[in-house]
Steps between C-alpha positions, in 0.01 A plus 500: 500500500420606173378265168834640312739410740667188379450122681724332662326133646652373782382140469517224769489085410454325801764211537198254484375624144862479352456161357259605337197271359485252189238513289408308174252779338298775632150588397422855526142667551334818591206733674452835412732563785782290496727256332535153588761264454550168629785306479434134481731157604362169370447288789468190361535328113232565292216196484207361282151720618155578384379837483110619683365397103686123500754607242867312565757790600834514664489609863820739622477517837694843648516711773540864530873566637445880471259756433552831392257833498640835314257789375444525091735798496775285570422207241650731241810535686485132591492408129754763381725336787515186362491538118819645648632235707404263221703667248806499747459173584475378079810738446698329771433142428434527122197291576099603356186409664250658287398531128 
């Protein structure tokens, strides 16, 4: 196998992963290794708190439905993927998200 020889990914989805997961937001977060993101459900409606300092906040309680690891060299590719996908999906429906 040689670097130049073109790719072709023969990529499996399990029946059970075909649903998929819903998730309201992700946060994303890194090491000097690794990308992190987790994708995050709210699991209940938000409620009246106090933070460690007795300040009033808004608690959202959520849980982690998914967490995903890729190396920095892909977070380029990630981002270039879905400026893409984005730009599709704003072309298709004539809708805008952003500024």
């Amino acid at each position: 196998m040689t670097d130049d020889a073109p790719r072709q990914f023969e990529i499996d989805l399990p029946p059970d992963v075909v649903p998929g997961s819903y998730a309201d937001f992700a946060n994303v977060w890194h090491t000097p290794d690794v990308f992190v993101m987790d994708f995050v459900s709210l699991a209940r409606p938000p409620q009246a708190g106090v933070d460690a300092e007795g300040n009033a906040v808004t608690v959202v309680p959520g849980r982690v439905v998914q967490r995903v690891r890729i190396p920095p060299q892909q977070v380029f590719e990630l981002a270039k993927a879905l400026t893409q996908q984005l730009e599709f999906w704003e072309q298709e429906t004539g809708r805008r998200t952003g500024t």
